[in-house]
C-alpha positions as CSV (number, residue, x, y, z in Angstrom):
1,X,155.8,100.7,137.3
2,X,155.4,97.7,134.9
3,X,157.4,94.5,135.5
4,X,157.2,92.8,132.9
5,X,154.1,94.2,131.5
6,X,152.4,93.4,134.7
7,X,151.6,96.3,137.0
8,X,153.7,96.5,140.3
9,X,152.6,96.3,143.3
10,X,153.4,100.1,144.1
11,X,150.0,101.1,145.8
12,X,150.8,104.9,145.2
13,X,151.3,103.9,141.2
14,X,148.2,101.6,140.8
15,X,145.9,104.6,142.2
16,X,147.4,107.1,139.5
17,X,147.0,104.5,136.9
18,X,143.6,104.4,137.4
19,X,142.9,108.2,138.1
20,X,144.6,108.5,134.5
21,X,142.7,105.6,133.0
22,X,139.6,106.5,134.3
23,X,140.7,111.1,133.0
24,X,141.2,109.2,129.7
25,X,137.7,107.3,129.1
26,X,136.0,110.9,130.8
27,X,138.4,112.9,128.0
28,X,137.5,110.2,125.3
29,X,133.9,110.1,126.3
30,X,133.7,114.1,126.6
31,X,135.8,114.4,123.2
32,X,133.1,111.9,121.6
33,X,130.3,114.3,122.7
34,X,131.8,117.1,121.3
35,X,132.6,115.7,118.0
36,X,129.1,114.7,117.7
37,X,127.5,118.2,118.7
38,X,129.3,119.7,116.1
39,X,128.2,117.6,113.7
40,X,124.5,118.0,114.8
41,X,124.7,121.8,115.1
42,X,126.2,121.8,111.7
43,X,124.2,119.0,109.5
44,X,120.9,119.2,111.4
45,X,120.5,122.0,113.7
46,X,121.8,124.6,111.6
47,X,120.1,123.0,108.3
48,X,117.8,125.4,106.7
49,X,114.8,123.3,106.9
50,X,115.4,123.0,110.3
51,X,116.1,126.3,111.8
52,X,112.8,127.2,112.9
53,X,111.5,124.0,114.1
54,X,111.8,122.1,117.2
55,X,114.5,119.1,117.4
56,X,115.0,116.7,119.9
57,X,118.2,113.9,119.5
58,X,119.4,111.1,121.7
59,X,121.9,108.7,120.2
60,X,122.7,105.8,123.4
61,X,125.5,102.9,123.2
62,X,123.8,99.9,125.0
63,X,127.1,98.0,125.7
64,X,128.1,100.5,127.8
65,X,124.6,102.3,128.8
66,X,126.2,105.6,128.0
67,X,124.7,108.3,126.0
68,X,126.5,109.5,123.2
69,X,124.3,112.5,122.7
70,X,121.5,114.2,124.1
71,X,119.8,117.6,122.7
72,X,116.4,118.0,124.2
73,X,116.2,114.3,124.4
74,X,114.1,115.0,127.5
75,X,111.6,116.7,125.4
76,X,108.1,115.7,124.3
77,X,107.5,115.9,120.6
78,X,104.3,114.8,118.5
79,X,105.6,110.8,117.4
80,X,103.8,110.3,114.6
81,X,104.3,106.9,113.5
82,X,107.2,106.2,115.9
83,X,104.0,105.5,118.0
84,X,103.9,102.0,116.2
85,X,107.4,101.4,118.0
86,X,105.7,101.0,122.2
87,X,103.1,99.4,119.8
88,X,105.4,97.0,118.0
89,X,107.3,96.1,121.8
90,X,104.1,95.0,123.1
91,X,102.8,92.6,120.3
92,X,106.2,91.2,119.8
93,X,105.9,90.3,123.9
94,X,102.0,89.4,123.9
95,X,100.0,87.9,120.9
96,X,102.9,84.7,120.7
97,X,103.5,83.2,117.7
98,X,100.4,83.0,115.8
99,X,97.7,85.2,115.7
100,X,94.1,84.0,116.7
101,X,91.4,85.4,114.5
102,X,88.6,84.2,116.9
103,X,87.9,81.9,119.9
104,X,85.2,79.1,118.5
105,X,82.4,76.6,120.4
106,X,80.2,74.6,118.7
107,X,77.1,72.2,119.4
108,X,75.6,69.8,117.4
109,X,73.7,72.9,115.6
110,X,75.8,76.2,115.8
111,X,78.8,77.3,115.7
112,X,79.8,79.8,118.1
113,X,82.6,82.9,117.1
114,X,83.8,85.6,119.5
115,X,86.2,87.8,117.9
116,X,90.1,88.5,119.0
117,X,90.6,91.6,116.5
118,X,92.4,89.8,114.1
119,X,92.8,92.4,111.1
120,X,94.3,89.3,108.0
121,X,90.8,87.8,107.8
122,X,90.0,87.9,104.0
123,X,93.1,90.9,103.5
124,X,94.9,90.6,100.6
125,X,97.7,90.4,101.8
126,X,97.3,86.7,103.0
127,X,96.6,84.2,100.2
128,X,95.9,81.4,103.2
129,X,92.9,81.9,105.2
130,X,92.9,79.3,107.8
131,X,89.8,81.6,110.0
132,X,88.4,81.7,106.5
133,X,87.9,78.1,106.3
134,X,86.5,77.4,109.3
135,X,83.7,79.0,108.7
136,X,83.4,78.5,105.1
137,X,83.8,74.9,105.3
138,X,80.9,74.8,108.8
139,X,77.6,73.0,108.1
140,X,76.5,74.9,110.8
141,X,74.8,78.1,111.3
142,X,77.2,80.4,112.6
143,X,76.7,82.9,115.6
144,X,79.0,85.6,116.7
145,X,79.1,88.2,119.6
146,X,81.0,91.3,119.9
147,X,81.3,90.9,123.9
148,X,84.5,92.0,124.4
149,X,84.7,95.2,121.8
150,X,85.1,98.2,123.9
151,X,86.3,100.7,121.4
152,X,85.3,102.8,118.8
153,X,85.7,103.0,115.0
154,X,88.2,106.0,115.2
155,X,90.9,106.7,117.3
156,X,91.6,109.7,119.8
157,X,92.8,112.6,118.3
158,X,92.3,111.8,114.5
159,X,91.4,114.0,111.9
160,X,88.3,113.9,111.4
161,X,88.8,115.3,107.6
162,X,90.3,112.1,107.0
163,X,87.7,109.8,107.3
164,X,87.6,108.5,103.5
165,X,91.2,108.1,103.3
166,X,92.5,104.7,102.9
167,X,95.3,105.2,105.9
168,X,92.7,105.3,108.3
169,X,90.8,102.7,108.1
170,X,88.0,101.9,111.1
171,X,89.1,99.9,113.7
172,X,86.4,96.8,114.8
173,X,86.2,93.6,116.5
174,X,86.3,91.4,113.5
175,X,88.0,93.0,110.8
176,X,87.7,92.0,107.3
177,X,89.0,93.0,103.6
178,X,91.2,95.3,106.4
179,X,88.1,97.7,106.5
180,X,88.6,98.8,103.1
181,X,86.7,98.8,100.0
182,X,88.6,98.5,97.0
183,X,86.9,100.0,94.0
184,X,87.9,99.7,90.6
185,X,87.3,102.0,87.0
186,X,88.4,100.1,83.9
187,X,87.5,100.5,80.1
188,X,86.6,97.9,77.7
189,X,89.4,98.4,75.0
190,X,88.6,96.3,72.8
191,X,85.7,98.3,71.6
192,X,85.3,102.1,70.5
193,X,82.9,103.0,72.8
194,X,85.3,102.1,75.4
195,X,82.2,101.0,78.0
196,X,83.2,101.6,81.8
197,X,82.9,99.7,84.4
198,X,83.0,100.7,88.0
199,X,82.8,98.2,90.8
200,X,84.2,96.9,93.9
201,X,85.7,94.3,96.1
202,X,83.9,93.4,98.0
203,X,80.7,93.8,96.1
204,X,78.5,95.7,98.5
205,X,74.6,96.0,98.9
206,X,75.1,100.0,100.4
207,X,73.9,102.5,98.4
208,X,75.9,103.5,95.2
209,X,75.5,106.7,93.7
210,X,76.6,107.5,90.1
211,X,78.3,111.3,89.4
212,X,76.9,113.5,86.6
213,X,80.0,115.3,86.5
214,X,83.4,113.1,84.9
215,X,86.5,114.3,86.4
216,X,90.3,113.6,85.1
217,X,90.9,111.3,87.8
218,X,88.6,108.3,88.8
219,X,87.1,109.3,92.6
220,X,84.9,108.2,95.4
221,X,83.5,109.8,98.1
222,X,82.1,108.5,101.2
223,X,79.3,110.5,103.4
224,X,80.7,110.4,106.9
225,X,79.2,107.9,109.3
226,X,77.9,106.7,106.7
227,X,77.9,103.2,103.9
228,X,77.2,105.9,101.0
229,X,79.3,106.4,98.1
230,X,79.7,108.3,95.0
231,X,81.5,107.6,92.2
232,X,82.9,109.6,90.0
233,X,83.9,109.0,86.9
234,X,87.5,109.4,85.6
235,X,89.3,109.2,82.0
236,X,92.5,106.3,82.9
237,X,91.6,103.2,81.5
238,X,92.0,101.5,84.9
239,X,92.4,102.9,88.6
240,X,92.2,101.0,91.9
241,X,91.0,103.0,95.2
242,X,90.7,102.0,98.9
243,X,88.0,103.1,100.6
244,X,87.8,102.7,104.5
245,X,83.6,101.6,105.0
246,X,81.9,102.3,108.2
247,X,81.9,99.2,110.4
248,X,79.4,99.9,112.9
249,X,81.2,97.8,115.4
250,X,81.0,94.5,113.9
251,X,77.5,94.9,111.9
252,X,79.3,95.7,108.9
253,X,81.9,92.5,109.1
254,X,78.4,90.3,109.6
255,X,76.6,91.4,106.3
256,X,80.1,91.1,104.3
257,X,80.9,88.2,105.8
258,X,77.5,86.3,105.2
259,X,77.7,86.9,101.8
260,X,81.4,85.7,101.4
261,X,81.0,82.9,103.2
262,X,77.7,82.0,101.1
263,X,75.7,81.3,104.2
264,X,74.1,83.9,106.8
265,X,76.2,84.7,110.1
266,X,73.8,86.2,112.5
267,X,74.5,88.4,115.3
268,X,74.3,87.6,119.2
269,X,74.2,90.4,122.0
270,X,75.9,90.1,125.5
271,X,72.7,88.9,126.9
272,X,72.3,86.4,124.7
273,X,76.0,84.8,124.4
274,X,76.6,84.9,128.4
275,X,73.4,83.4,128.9
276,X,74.3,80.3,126.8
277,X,77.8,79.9,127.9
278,X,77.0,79.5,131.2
279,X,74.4,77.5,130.7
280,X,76.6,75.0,128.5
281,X,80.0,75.9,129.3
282,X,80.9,74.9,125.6
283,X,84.8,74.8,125.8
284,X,86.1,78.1,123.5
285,X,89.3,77.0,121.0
286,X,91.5,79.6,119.6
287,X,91.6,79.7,115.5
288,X,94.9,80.3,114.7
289,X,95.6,82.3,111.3
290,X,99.1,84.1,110.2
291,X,102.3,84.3,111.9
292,X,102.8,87.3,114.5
293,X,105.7,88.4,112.3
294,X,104.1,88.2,108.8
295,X,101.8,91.6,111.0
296,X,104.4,93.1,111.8
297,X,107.1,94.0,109.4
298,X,104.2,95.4,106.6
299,X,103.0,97.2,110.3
300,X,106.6,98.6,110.5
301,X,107.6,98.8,106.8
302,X,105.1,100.3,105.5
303,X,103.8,102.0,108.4
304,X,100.6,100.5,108.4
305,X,98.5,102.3,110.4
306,X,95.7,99.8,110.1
307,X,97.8,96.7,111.0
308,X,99.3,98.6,114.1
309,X,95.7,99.8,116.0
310,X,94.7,96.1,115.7
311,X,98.0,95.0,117.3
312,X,97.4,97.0,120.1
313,X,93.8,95.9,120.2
314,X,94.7,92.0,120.4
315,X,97.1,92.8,122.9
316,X,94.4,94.6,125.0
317,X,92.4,91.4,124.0
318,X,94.6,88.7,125.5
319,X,96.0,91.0,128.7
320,X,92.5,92.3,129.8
321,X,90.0,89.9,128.0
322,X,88.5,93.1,126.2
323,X,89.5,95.6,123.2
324,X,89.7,98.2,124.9
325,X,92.9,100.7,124.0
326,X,93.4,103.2,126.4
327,X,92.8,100.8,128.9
328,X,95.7,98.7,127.7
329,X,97.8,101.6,127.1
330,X,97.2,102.5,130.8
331,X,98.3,98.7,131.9
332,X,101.3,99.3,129.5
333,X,102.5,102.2,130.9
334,X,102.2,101.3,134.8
335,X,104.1,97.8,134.0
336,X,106.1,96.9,130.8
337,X,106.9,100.7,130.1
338,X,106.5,102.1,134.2
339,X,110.4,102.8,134.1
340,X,110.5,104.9,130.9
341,X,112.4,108.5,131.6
342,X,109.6,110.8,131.1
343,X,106.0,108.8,131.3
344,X,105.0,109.7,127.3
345,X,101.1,110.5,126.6
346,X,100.2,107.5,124.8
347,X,96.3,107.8,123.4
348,X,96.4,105.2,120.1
349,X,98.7,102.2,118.3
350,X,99.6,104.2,115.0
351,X,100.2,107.6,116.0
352,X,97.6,109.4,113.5
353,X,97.0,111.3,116.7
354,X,98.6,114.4,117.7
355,X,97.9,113.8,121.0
356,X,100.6,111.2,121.6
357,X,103.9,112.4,123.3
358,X,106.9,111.1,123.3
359,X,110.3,111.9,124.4
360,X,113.6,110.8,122.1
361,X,114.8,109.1,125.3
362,X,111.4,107.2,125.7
363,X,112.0,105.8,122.1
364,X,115.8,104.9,122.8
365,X,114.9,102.9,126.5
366,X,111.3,100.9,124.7
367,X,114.2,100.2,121.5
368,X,116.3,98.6,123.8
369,X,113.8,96.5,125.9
370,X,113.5,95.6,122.4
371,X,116.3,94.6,122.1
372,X,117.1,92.4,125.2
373,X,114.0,90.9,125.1
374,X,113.7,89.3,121.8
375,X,117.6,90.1,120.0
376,X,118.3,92.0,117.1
377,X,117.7,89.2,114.4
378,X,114.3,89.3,115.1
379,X,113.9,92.9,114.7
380,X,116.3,93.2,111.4
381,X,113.4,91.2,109.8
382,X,110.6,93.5,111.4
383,X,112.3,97.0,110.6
384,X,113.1,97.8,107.2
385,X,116.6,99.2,106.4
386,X,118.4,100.9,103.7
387,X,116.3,100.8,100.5
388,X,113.1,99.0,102.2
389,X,109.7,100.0,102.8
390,X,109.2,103.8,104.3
391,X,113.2,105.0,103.7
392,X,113.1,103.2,100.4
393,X,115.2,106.1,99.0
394,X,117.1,106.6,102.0
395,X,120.1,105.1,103.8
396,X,120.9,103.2,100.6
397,X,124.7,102.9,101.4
398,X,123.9,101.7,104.9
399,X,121.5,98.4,103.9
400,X,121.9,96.3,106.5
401,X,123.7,98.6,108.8
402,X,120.4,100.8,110.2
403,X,116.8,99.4,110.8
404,X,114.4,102.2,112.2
405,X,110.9,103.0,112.0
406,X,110.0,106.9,110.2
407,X,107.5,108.8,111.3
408,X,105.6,111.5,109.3
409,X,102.9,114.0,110.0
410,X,102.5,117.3,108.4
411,X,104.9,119.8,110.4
412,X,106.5,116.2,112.2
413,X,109.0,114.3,111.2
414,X,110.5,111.3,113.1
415,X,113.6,108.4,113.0
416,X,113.9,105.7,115.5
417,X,116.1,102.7,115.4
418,X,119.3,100.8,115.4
419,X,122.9,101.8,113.9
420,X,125.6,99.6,113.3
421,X,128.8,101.6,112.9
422,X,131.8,101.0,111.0
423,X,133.7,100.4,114.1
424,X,131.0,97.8,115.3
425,X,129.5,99.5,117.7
426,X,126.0,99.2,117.8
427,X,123.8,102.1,118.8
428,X,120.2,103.2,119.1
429,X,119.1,106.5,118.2
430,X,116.0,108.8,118.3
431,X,115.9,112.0,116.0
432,X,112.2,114.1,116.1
433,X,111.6,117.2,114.6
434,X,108.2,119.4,115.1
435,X,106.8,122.4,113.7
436,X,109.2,122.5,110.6
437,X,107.7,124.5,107.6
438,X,110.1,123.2,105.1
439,X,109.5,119.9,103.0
440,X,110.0,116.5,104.9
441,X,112.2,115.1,102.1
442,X,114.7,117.8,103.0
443,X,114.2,117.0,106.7
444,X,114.8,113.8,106.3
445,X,117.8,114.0,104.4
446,X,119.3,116.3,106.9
447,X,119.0,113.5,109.4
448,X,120.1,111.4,106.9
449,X,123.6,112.7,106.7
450,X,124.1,113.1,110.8
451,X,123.1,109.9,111.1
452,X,125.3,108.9,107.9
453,X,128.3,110.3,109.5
454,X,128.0,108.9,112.8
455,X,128.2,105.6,111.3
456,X,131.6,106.6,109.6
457,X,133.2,107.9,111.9
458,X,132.5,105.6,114.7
């Protein structure tokens, strides 16, 4: 009984109170599973584009550590770029505020440079180069080692087909131009002949090779393992492309270097650089270049595969003192990520390789480490939302109300993130499809209106 709105103190009463309190939250709860099945079954599940292919949801309320949903959310599926989420987790926790470009000890002759995997050194991306400077502005000659680069150009599992595409660029110990040549066709205009010129940035001493045969389109090939190119002459008047160059470890980054800097930079083996350090024990001072951030959201908006292998590398870098990836990814798993639901096959930082496995429920736990550990403000301005970066034509209504990172391999389609319902309640979510044979826009816009209504309703 209530006594004026306070509960009596009837023993017998206060037990049934909360055997039907507790019925009414398991009925709610229950009721709110339901609701939400049917809506998957009937906007995703049953989809056309979808009916063939593999599907795996979890939708979790972190308030109350519930899950909402769960259909095959114990499931591996091929990430694709949800990969760069674990990534993301792990450079937001390790490489601090700024990100060092290289450790540097001088003498009164010689500058010394050992590489932290830094990949804004001379991008485009970055008007200010602070690294840059150092070495530009040094009346010294410059040395540089590549002691701790463990690695290899290209990752586990990529496509091998896809060498001379400008996604998959080479990953190295001292990245610069982010790997890429850009080469440019444009015609003179001003004159009837229309004169062409071809040429790139940086200018390069490889070897060039002019096409006999014009095309419609401006091209350029690149011989595998190899600085070869061939150009191939196309009718716009001007046409940029970005061409990933071979970086043979950091050989390549030496000879483009030098000649940027105006000055040679010569190379020192292991030998050579642990021989003199311990000799001297020169003190080592980190050069500082962009903020962590200003890496991150282009890594997550624009799913820059590039931007997200390096991350991983500098974390490797400042954990274990080498770049070394699956070596990190082994530490990662066994501490940060040891109490994940099903221990996911990890093998790179972008997810260009089909080897990775992850589960939706992997995604929803890492999302929410994300969460407590660094707060949702931060990761509003790392994750695009409605309208931004890779769901630029998706989730328009919901601006501000989702931030997730896509995912998108041929066959694969993928959606990780945050939700903000209309209610308030804020929930994190993990949709991946494999093995669909329809078109990803229509995936994607089948997720798009689960997804849609779950923020309505709820």
């Amino acid at each position: 009984m209530l006594s004026n709105g306070v509960l009596s103190d009837n023993v017998p009463f206060k037990k049934l109170y909360i055997v039907l309190l507790t019925s009414y939250i398991f009925l709610s709860s229950c009721s709110v599973q339901q609701k939400i099945s049917k809506s998957a079954k009937q906007l995703v599940l049953s989809d056309s584009s979808l009916l063939t292919a593999h599907v795996g949801i979890s939708i979790y309320e972190p308030s109350t550590g519930k899950y909402w949903y769960n259909y095959q959310g114990d499931k591996y599926f091929v990430p694709a770029s949800n990969t760069k989420i674990p990534t993301c987790y792990v450079a937001m926790k390790y490489l601090g505020d700024s990100l060092k470009c290289f450790l540097a000890a001088e003498n009164d002759t010689a500058l010394f440079i050992l590489p932290s995997g830094d990949p804004t050194l001379l991008h485009p991306d970055y008007k200010k180069q602070p690294a840059f400077d150092v070495l530009k502005t040094s009346n010294k000659k410059i040395y540089i080692t590549d002691l701790t680069w463990k690695s290899v150009g290209l990752g586990s599992g990529w496509s091998w087909n896809d060498y001379d595409e400008s996604y998959m660029a080479e990953r190295s110990p001292m990245p610069v131009y982010g790997n890429v040549l850009k080469w440019i066709q444009e015609k003179d205009t001003t004159t009837k002949l229309e004169p062409v010129s071809i040429y790139s940035i940086p200018e390069i001493n490889w070897k060039v090779d002019f096409s006999s045969q014009n095309a419609r389109s401006f091209d350029v090939k690149r011989k595998i393992g190899e600085n070869e190119f061939e150009l191939i002459q196309g009718t716009e008047k001007y046409r940029e492309l970005y061409v990933p160059f071979v970086t043979h470890g950091i050989r390549s980054t030496v000879e483009l270097l030098s000649d940027t800097v105006g000055k040679k930079i010569s190379l020192m083996n292991d030998q050579m650089w642990n021989k003199l350090f311990d000799k001297i024990q020169l003190p080592l001072k980190p050069i500082k270049t962009q903020p962590t951030d200003s890496l991150l959201k282009p890594m997550m908006h624009r799913s820059d595969n590039f931007f997200a292998e390096q991350s991983l590398l500098m974390v490797s870098n400042e954990k274990l003192g080498v770049m070394n990836d699956a070596k990190i990814i082994d530490t990662i798993l066994k501490t940060d990520l040891k109490d994940l639901p099903q221990r996911p096959r990890w093998v790179d930082g972008s997810g260009l390789s089909r080897y990775n496995l992850f589960t939706p429920q992997d995604f929803v736990i890492i999302l929410n480490k994300m969460k407590d550990e660094f707060g949702m403000e931060r990761i509003k301005i790392i994750l695009p939302t409605g309208g931004e970066g890779t769901i630029s034509s998706y989730y328009k209504a919901d601006s501000n109300y989702i931030f997730v990172k896509t995912g998108t391999l041929s066959g694969v389609v993928a959606l990780s993130g945050y939700l903000y319902t209309k209610k308030g309640k804020l929930l994190i979510f993990s949709a991946l499809v494999n093995n669909h044979q329809a078109s990803a826009t229509a995936v994607r816009r089948a997720i798009e209106k689960f997804i849609r209504e779950i923020r309505n309703k709820y």
